[in-house]
N, C-alpha and C positions, 0 to 999 in steps of 0.2 A: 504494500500500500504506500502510497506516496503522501508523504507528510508537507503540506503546506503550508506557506510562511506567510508572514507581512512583517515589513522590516520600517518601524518606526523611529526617525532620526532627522532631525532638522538639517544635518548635514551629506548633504547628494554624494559626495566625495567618502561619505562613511558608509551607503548605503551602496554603493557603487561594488563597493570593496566586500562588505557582506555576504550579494549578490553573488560577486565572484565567486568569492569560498564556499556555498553552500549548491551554488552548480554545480559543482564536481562531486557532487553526491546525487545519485540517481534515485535515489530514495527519495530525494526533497526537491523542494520547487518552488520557488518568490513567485507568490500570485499578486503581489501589492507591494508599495511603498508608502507612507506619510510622513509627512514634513512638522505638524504638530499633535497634538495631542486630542484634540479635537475630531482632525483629518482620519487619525490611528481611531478612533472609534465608531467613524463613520464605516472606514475602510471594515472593520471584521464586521459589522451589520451586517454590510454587502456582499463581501466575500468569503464569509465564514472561515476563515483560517484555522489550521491545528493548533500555530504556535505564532505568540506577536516575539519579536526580539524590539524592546520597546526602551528608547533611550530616557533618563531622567528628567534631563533642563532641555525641555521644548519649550520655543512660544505656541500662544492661543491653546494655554492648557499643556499643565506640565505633564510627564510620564505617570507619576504615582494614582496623579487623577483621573487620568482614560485607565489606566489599571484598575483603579476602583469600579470605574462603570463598565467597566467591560467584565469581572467578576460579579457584580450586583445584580446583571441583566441574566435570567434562568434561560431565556433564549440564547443564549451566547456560551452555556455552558461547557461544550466543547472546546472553547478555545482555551491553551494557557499562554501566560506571559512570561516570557522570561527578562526580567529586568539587566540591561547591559548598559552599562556605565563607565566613568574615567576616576568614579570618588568610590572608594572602598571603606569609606565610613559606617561605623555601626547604625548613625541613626537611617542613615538612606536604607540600610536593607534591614532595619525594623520596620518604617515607612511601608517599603515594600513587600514586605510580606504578610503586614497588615491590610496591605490594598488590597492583596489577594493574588499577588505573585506566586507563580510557581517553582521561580527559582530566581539567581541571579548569579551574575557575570559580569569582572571587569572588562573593560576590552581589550586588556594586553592577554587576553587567552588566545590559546594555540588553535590556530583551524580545525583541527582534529580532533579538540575539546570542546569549538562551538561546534563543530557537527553531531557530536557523540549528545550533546547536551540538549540540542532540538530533539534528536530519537530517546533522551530520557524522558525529559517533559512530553513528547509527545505520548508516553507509552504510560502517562500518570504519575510518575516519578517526580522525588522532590529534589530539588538540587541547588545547591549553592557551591560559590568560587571554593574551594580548598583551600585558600590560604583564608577565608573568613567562617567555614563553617563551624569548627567546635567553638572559638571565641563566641561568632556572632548566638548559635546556639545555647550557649550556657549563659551568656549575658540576658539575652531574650524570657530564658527560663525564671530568671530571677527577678525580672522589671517586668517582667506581665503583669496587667492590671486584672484584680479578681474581677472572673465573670460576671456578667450580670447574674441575677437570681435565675431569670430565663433559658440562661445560659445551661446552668447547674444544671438544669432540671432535662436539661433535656440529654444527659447521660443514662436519667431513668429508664428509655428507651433500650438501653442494650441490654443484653442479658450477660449475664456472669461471666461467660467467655468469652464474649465480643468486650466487655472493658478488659480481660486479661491481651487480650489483642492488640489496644488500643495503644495500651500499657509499655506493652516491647514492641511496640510498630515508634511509640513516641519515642523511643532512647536509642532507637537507630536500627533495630532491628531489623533485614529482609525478611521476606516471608518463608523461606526457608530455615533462616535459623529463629523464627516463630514456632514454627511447625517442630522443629526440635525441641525446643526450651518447651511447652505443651502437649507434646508426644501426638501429634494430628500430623496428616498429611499436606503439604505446600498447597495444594487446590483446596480445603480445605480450610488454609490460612488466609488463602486468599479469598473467597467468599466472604470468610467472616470481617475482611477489610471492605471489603463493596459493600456489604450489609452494613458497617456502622457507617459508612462515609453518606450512605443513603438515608439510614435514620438520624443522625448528625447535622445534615443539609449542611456539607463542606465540601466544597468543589475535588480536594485530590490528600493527597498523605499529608503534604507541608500545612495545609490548613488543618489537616486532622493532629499533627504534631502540637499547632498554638492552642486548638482546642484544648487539649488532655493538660498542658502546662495551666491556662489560663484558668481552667476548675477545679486544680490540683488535684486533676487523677494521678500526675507525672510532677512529680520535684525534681532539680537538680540534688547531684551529692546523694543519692540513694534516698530520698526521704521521701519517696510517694508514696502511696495506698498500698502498700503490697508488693511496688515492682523491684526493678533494679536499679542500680545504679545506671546515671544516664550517660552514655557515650554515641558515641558515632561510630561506623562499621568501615563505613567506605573513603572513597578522596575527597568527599562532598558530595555524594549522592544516596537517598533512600530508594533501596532497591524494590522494583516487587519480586 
């Protein structure tokens, strides 16, 4: 299946170059461009894309805000963002993940890691840069604002083994070493992740991640409900 893009960046000479790099992957395919932030959300209306690669500081509407409403619209639900920037700062990819990001990326990454990084996100994967995930991660965990009441409540919905899921899906666990650590089957584990991501109403794992911090199902430093201590598995990527 061919994974379609929109490459949102106020600068033609960045998008130009994106373009480039993700041609050379037959898998994927630039069906659009935008220049603002505005344009970027008009554009996935239209052309319903798998994956935005959506720059920060645009005019007529920054990045984080067309991320916001392009995650808000249930009609739009197919598409992720991947947030790609030049500022590796925590608050930007708090921002951003709070907008509803499915991953993010400076733009000194390696072609072979933006491509690898559209076929994560596109495949529901959560991802962040490597050199900012366990920081940006463990910092996040700790400066979550408690959920709302609403919020809480709506973990009632799972049943007892879909919050043990939830649990070591939030501390970085793939669903194969879910399915170990639970003695079930990886299909199995996986189910139980579409099933809470569905009764949850959260677009993909990263937002399933802020959830479980945000209602302290998941503490940093081992101190949630029950689970592990929180780590990460991979380079920056939650695997399924």
């Amino acid at each position: 299946m061919t994974i379609k893009v929109l490459l949102a960046d106020d600068q033609a000479l960045v998008r130009a170059g994106f373009r480039s790099l993700l041609g050379r992957a037959r898998d994927i395919t630039v069906v659009g461009e935008a220049s603002t932030g505005e344009e970027a959300v008009r554009q996935v209306r239209a052309l319903r894309p798998d994956v935005v690669l959506m720059d920060i500081r645009m005019p007529g509407g920054d990045g984080l805000t067309a991320t916001r409403h392009i995650s808000e619209d249930r009609e739009l639900s197919g598409c992720r963002v991947i947030v790609l920037t030049t500022f590796e700062t925590d608050e930007y990819v708090f921002e951003a993940l709070r907008a509803g990001a499915s991953g993010f990326l400076t733009k000194e990454t390696e072609p072979d890691d933006l491509r690898q990084a559209v076929r994560a996100v596109a495949a529901g994967d959560a991802l962040l840069a490597p050199s900012v995930t366990r920081r940006v991660i463990e910092q996040f965990a700790h400066r979550a604002a408690p959920a709302p009441v609403d919020a809480s409540r709506r973990l009632e919905a799972l049943t007892s083994r879909e919050r043990d899921v939830v649990r070591l899906i939030a501390t970085g666990l793939s669903n194969e070493q879910v399915a170990e650590k639970l003695v079930i089957s990886p299909l199995t584990a996986k189910t139980h992740v579409t099933r809470s991501l569905g009764k949850l109403g959260v677009r993909d794992r990263v937002q399933l991640v802020i959830l479980a911090y945000e209602t302290g199902l998941v503490r940093a430093g081992g101190e949630d409900r029950g689970g592990p201590e929180f780590r990460t598995t991979g380079p920056g990527t939650w695997r399924e």
